[in-house]
N, C-alpha and C positions, 0 to 999 in steps of 0.2 A: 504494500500500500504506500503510496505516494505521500512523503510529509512537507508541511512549509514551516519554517520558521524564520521569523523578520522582525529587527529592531535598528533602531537608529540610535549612533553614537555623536557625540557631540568633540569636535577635535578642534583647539585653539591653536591656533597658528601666532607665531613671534614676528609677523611678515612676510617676505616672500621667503620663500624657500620651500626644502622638504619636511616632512613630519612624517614619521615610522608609523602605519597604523597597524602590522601584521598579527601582533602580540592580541590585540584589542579584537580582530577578525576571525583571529584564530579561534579566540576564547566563544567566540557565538558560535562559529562552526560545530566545536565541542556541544555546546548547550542545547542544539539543534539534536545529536542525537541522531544525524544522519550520517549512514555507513558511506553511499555511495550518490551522489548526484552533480550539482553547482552551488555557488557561492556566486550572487550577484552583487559587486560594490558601485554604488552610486552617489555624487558628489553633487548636493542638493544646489550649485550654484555656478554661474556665469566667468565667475573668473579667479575659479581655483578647478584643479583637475585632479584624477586617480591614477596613478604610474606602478608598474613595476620598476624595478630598477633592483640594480645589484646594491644589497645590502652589506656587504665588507669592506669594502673602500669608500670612505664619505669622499675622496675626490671626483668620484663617479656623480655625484649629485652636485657639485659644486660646479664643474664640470660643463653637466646641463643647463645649470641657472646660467652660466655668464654665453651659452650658447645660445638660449632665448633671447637675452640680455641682446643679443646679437640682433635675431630676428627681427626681433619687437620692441627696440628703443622708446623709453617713455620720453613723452614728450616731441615723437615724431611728430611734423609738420604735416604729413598727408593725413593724421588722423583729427577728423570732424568731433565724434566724441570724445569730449572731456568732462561730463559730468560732473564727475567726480575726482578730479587731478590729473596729470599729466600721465600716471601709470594708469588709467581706468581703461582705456582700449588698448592697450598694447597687454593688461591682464585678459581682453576679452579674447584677443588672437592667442595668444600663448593656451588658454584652455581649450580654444574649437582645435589649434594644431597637435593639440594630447590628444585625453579623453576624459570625458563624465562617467563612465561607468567601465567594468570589468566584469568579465564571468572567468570565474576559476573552480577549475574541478576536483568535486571533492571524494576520497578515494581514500577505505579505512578509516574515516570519520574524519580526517585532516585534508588539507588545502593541498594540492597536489601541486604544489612552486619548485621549481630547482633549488640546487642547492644552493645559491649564491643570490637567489631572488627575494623580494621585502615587498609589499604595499605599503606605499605613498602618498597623503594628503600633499599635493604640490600646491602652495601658495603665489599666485601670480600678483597680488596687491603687497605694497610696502610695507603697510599698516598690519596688524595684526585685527584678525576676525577669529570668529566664532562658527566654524561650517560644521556642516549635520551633512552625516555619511550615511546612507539608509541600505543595511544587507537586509538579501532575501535566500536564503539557504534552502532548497527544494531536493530530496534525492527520498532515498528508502533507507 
């Protein structure tokens, strides 16, 4: 028989950057109680995203920021929205060119990630927020 289990976590961000959420994922997968199915992670907003990324070298993630940092310069001139500061559309690209959501599968009740792979709340705003991650765990 087919089970769901779904909760939302709440993850503060210190600014742009990464934030490890594996630990916190892992623990609902557990809870869930499911042997074998997915794990769906979703990232309830516009300009912060969800990544894997290699979890043993923090230059690997520091890395990626000054490579966005590249793409997406705050304060670019071709960008109309600024809402909300000079980083508020170059957060909105930096999210659409990630992702909002991840499915990972789940295998012997645990998250089936390589060895060297983490989930990441990636923060694209300077400022620190408040974002709500919302898993749905479905298997048997």
């Amino acid at each position: 028989m087919t089970r769901h289990h779904a909760e939302t976590i709440a993850v503060s961000t210190r600014g742009r950057g990464t934030i490890e959420i594996t630990d916190d994922v892992q623990r609902i997968v557990r809870a869930a109680k499911i042997s074998t199915g997915l794990c769906n992670v979703f990232v309830h907003h516009t300009s912060a995203s969800i990544i894997v990324c290699e979890n043993a070298d923090p230059t690997v993630r520091s890395d990626l920021e000054r490579f966005a940092a590249r793409l997406a310069p705050d304060g670019d001139a071709m960008f109309e929205h600024t809402a909300e500061g000079p980083d508020d559309m170059p957060a909105h690209v930096r999210a659409a060119l990630t992702q909002t959501q991840l499915s990972i599968p789940v295998a012997r009740g645990r998250m089936a990630l390589g060895t060297w792979q983490g989930i990441y709340v990636f923060e694209h705003r300077r400022h620190p927020h408040k974002r709500q991650v919302a898993l749905h765990v479905i298997g048997e």
